[in-house]
PASEBA-1860 file (N, C-alpha, C; in nm, 3 decimals):
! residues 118
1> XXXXXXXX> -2.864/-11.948/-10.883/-2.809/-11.964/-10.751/-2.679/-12.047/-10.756 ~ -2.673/-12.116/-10.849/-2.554/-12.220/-10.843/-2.446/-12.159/-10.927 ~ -2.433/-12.084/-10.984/-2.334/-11.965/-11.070/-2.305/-11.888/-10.970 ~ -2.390/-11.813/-10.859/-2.374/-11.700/-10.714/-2.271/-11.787/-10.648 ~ -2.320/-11.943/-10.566/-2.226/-12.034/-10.538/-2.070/-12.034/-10.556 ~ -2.089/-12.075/-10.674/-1.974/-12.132/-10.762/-1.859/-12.017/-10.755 ~ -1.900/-11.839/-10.776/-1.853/-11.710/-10.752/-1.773/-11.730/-10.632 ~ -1.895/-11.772/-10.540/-1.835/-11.753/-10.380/-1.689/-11.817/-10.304
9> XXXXXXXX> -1.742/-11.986/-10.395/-1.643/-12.082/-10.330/-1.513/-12.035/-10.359 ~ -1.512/-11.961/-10.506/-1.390/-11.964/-10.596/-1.354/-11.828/-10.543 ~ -1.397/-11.759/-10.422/-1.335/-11.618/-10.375/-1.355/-11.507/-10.433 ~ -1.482/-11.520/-10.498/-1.547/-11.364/-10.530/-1.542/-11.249/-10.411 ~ -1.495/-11.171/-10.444/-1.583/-11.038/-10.338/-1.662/-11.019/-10.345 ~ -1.751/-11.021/-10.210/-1.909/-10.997/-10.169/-1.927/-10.804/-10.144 ~ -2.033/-10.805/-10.161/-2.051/-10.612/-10.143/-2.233/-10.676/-10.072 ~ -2.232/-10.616/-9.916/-2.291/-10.595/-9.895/-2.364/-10.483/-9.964
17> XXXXXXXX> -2.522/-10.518/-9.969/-2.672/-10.438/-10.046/-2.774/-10.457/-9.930 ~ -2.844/-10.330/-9.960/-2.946/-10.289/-9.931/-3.064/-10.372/-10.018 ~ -3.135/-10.455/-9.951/-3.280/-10.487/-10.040/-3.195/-10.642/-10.103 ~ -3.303/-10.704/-10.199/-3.250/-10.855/-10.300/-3.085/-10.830/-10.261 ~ -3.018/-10.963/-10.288/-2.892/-10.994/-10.332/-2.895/-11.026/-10.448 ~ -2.766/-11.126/-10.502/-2.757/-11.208/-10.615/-2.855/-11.344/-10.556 ~ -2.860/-11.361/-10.484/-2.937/-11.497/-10.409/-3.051/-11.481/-10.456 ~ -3.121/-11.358/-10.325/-3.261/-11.368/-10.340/-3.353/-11.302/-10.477
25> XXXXXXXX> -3.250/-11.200/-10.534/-3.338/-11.137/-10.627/-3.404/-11.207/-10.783 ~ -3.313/-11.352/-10.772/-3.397/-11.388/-10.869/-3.534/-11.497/-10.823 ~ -3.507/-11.527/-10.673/-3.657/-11.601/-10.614/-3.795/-11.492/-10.649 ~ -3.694/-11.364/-10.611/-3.791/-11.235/-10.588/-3.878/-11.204/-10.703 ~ -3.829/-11.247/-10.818/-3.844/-11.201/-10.967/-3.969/-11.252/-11.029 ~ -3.956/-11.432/-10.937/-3.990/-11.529/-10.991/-4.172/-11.569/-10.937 ~ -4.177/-11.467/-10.795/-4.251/-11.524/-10.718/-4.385/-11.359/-10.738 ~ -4.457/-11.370/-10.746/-4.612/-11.278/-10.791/-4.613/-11.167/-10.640
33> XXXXXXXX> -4.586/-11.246/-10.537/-4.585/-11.166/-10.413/-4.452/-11.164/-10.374 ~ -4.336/-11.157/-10.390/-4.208/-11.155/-10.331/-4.225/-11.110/-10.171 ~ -4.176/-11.223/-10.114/-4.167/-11.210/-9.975/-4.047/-11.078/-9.933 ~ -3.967/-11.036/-10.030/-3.874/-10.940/-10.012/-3.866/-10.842/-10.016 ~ -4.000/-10.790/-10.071/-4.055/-10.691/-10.018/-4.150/-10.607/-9.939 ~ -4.173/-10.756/-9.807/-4.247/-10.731/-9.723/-4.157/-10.632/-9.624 ~ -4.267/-10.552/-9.563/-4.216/-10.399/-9.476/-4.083/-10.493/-9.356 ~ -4.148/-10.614/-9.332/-4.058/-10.668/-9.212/-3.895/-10.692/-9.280
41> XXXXXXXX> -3.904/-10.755/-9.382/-3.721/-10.779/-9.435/-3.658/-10.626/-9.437 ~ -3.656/-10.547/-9.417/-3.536/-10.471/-9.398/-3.481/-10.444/-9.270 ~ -3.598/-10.425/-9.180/-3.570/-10.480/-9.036/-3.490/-10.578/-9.006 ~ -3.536/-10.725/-9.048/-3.407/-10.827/-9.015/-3.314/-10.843/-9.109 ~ -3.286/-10.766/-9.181/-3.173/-10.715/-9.288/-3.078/-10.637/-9.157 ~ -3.123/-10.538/-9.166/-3.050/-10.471/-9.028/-3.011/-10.518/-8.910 ~ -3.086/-10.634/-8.852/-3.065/-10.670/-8.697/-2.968/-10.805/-8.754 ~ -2.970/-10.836/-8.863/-2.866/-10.967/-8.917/-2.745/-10.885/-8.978
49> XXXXXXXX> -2.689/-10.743/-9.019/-2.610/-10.728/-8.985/-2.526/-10.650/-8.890 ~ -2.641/-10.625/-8.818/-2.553/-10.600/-8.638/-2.487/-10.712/-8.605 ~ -2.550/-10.789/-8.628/-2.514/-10.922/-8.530/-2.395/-11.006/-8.620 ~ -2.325/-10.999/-8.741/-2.278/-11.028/-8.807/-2.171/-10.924/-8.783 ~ -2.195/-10.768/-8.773/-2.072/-10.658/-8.706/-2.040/-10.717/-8.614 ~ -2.131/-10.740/-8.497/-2.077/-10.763/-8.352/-2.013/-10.912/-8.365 ~ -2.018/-11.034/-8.456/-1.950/-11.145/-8.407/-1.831/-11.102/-8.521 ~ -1.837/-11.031/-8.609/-1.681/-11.050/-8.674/-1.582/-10.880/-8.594
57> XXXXXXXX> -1.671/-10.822/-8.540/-1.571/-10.764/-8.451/-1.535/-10.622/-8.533 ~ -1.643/-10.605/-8.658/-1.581/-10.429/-8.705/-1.720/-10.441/-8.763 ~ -1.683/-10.268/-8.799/-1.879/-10.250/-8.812/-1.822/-10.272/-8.978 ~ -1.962/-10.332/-8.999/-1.979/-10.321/-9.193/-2.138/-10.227/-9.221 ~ -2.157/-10.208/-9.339/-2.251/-10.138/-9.386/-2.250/-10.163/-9.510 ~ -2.377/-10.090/-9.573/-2.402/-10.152/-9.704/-2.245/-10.091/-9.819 ~ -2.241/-10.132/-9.898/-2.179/-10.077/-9.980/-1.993/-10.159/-9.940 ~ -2.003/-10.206/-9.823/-1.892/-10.273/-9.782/-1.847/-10.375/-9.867
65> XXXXXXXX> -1.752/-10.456/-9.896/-1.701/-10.554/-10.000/-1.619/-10.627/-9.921 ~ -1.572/-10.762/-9.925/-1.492/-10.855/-9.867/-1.497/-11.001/-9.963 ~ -1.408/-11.088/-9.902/-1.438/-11.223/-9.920/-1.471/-11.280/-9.855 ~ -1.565/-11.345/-9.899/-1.635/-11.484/-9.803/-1.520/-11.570/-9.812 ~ -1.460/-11.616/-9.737/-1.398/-11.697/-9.720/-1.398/-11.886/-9.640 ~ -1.342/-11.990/-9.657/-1.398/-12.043/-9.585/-1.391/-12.048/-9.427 ~ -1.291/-11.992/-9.398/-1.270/-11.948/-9.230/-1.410/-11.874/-9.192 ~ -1.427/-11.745/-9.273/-1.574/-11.690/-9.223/-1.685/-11.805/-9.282
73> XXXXXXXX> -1.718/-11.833/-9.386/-1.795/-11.924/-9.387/-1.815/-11.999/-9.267 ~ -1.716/-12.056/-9.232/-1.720/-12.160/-9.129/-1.762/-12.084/-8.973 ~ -1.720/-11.998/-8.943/-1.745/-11.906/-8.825/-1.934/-11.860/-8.834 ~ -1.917/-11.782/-8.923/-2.076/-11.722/-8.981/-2.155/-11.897/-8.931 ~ -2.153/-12.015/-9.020/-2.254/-12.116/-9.016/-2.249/-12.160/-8.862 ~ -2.174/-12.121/-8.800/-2.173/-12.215/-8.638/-2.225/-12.100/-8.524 ~ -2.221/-12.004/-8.566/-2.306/-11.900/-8.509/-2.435/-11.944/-8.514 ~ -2.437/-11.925/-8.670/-2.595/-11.962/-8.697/-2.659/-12.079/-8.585
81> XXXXXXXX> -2.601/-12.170/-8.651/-2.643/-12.284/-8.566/-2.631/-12.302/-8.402 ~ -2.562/-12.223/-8.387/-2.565/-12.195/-8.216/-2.679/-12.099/-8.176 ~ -2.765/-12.041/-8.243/-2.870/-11.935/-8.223/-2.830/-11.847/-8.252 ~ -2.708/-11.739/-8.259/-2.687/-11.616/-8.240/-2.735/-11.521/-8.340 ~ -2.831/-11.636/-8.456/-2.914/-11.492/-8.582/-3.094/-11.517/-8.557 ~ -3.114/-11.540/-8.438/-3.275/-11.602/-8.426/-3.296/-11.440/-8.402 ~ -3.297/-11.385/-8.366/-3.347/-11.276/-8.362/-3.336/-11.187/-8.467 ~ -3.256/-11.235/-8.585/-3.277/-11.155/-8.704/-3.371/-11.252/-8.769
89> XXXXXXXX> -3.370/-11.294/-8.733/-3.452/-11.399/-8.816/-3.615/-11.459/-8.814 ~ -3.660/-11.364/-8.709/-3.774/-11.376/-8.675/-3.923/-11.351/-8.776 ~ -3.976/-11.433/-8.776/-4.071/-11.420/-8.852/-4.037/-11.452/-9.029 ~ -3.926/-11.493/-9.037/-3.849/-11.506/-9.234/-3.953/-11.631/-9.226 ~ -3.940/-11.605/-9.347/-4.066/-11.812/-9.389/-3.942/-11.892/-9.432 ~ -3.797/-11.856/-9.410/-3.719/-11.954/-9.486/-3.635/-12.017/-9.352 ~ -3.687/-11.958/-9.233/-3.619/-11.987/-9.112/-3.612/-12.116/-9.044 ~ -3.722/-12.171/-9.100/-3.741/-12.344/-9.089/-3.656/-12.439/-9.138
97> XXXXXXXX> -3.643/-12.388/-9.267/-3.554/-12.434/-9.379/-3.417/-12.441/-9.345 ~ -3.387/-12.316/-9.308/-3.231/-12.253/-9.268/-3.208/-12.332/-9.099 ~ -3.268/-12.380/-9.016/-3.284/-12.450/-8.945/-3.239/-12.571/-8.966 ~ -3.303/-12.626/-9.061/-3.258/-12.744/-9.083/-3.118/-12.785/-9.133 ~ -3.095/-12.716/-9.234/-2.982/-12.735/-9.298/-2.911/-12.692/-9.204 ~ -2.890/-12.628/-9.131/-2.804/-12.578/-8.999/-2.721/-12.718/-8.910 ~ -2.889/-12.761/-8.873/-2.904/-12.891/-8.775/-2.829/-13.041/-8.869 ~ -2.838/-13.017/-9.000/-2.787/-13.121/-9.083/-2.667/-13.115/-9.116
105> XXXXXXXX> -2.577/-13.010/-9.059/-2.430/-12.945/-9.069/-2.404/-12.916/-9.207 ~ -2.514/-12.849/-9.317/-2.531/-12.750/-9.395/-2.441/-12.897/-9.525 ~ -2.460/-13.000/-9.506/-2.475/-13.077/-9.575/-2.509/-13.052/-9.734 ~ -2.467/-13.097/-9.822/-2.591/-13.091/-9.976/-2.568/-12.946/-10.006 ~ -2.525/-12.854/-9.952/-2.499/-12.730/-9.986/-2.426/-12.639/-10.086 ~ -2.484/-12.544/-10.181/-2.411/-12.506/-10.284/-2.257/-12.450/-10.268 ~ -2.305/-12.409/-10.107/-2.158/-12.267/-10.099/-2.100/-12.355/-9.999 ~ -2.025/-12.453/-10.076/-1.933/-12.562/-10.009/-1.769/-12.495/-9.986
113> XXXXXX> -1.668/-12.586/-9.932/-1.594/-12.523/-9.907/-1.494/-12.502/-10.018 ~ -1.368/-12.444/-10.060/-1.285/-12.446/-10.194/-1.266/-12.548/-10.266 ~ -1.240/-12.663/-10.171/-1.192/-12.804/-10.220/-1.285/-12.850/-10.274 ~ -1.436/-12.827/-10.237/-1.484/-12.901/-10.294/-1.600/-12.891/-10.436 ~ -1.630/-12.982/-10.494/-1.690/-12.934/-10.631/-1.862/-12.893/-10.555 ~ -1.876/-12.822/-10.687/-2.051/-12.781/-10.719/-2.133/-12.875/-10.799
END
């Protein structure tokens, strides 16, 4: 996860996927029941990127590529934290989590901004 990070800060291009990322697929690997392939995650796979089309204003789909940048970084996390992904997010077991760090202004965080180190 901290190599995925490190990619990001430094302006990798992201390609939206269908199913695991670079993130989750090695939790997925690691864990006997992978929560990622419960029937519900593709559902809020989908309704998280409607809602990610509709606040950046053009449709994306899988197979799409961009940079995370820190302008979107910064846009994407204050959404979050304003509510606008609770409804993709319904029912995730990591939504507590992602809550918090939200509420803690994403503090301690790997995918910091350019300036700063990992």
């Amino acid at each position: 996860m901290t190599a995925t990070a490190g990619r990001l800060v430094a302006g990798a291009t992201v390609e939206i996927v269908e199913g695991p990322d670079d993130i989750c697929e090695p939790l997925c690997r690691s864990e006997q029941n992978p929560h990622c392939h419960e029937t519900t995650v593709p559902e809020r796979d989908r309704r998280a990127l409607s809602l990610v089309t509709s606040l950046l204003g053009r449709r994306l789909a899988h197979g799409d590529r961009f940079v995370f940048d820190d302008q979107l970084r910064t846009r994407l996390r204050a959404a979050y934290r304003d509510g606008a992904f609770e409804q993709a997010c319904t029912l995730c077991e990591w939504q507590s989590l992602c809550r918090e760090i939200a509420a803690g202004g994403y503090q301690d965080t790997l995918f910091r901004s350019s300036g700063e180190d990992i």
